[in-house]
C-alpha positions in Angstrom: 0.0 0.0 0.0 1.5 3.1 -0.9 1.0 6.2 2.1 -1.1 9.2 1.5 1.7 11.6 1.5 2.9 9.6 -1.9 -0.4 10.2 -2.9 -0.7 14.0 -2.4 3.1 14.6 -3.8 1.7 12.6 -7.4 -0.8 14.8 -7.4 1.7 17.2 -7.1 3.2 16.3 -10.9 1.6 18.0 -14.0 1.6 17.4 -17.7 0.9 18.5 -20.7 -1.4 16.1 -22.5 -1.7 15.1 -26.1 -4.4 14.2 -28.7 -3.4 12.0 -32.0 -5.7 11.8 -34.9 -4.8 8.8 -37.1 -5.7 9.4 -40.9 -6.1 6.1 -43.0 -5.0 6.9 -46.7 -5.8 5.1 -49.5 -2.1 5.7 -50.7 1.3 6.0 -49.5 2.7 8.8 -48.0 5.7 9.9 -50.1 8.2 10.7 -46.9 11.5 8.9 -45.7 11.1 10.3 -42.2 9.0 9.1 -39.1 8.3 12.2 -37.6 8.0 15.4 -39.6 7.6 18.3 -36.7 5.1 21.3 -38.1 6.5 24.5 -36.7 4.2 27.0 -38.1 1.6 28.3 -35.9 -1.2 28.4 -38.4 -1.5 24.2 -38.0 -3.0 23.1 -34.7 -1.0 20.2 -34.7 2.9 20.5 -34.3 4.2 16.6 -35.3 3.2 14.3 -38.0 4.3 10.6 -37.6 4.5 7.8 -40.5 3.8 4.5 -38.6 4.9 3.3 -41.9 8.6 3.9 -42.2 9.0 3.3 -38.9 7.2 -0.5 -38.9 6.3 -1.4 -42.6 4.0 -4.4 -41.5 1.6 -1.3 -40.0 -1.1 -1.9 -42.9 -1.6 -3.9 -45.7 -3.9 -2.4 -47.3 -3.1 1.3 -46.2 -1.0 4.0 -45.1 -1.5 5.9 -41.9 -0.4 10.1 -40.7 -0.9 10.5 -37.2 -1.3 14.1 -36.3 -0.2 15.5 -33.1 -2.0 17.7 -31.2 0.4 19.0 -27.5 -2.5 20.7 -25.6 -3.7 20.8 -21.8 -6.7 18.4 -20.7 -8.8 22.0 -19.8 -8.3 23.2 -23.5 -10.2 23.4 -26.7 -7.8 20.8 -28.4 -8.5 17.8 -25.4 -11.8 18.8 -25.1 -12.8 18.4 -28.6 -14.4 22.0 -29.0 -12.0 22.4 -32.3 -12.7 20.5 -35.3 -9.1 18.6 -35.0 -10.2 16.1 -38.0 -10.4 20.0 -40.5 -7.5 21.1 -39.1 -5.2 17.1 -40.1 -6.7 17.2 -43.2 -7.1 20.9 -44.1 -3.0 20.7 -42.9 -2.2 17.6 -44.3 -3.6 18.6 -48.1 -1.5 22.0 -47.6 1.5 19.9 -47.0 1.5 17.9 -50.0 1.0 15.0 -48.1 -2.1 13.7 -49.3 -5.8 14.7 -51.3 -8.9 14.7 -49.7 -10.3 12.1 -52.0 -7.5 9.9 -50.4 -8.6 9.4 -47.0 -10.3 5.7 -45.7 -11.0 6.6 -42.5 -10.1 8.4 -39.2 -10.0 7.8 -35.3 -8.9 10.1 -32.4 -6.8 8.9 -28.7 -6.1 11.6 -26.0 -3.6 10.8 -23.5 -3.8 12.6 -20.5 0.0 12.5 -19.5 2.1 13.3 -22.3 4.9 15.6 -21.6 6.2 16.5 -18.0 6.2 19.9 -16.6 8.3 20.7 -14.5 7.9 23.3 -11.9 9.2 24.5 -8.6 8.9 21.3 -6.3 8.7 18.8 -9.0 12.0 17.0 -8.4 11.5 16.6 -4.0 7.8 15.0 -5.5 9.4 13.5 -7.8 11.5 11.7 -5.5 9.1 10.8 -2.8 6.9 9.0 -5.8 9.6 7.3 -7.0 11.4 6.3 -3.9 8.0 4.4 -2.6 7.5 2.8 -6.2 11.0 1.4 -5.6 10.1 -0.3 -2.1 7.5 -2.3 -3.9 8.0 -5.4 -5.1 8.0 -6.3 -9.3 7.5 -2.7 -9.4 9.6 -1.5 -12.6 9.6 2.4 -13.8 10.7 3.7 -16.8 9.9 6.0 -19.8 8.7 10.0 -19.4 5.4 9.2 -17.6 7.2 6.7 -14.9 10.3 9.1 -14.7 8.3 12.7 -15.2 11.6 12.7 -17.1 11.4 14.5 -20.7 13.2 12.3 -23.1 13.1 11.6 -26.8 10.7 9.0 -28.3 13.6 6.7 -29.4 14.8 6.4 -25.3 11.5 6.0 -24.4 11.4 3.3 -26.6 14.4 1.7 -25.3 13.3 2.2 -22.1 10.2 0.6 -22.4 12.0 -2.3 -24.5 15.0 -2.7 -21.0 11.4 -2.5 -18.7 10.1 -5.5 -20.4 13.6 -7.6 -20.1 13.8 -6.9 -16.3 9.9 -8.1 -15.6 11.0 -11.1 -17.7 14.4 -11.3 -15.2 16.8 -10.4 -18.3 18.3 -7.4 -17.2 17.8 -4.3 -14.8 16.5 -0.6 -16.9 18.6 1.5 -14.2 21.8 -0.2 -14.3 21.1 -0.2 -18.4 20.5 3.8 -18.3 23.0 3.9 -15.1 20.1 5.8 -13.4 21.1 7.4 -9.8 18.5 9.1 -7.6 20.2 12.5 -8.8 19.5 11.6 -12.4 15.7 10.2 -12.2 14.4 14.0 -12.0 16.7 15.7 -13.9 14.6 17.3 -16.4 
């Protein structure tokens, strides 16, 4: 059983949270990158990701965009108010990326806890969380949510991959990463 305190100081932790629209295409998608980030602030999503070239047994029959949306879970973009389907396609045409008459199909996934934030306190709540998740047994943390550690997709990834090897007794993720209890909130 984990104590209140741990309780309150998880609550403590905030992040930004992220919707991804998945476009089915009738066609490929013309693009030797994974991620394409969208910089320009007239698009309300700011990455695009192939599934594609970064798994080629993602469809048979046909290709996928996800759009990225960053937002906050009290925003229009999480809460739907914003027609984030117009935006992928209106965006995704504008980019060259595909036609209208191209798309199969579409579906939506919010995830609350995307990207830590970090702000004064974080790193002694930060602590206290992952200090009781270490007392309990088969208990195994990694990645940016289990860290409230910003790191790149590929080492989340990795991480995620060096999780699954310890559960299975193959390994250990900290002494892989050669995580200390300075490093685990480091932002």
């Amino acid at each position: 059983m984990v104590p209140e305190e741990i309780h309150r100081c998880s609550e403590k932790l905030d992040y930004r949270a992220i919707v991804f629209l998945v476009l089915q295409l009738k066609t490929g998608i013309m693009a030797n990158d994974h991620w394409i980030y969208i910089p320009e602030g007239k698009y309300l999503f700011n990455r695009i990701s192939i599934p594609g070239n970064f798994d080629h047994g993602t469809s048979e029959h046909y290709s996928q965009l996800v759009f990225e949306f960053t937002c906050m879970k009290e925003d229009e973009i999480w809460s739907g108010d914003l027609d984030l389907l117009e935006s992928a396609v209106t965006g995704g045409v504008e980019l060259g990326l595909f036609h209208r008459n191209d798309i199969a199909g579409s579906m939506l996934i919010r995830k609350a806890h995307a990207y830590p934030i970090y702000s004064l306190g974080y790193a002694k709540n930060v602590s206290a969380v992952l200090d009781a998740l270490d007392k309990l047994d088969c208990s195994v943390t990694s990645g940016r949510q289990g860290l409230f550690r910003y790191n790149n997709m590929d080492h989340s990834l990795e991480m995620g991959e060096y999780a699954a090897l310890e559960l299975l007794g193959q390994g250990n993720v900290r002494q892989r990463f050669e995580w200390t209890r300075e490093t685990w909130a480091d932002g």
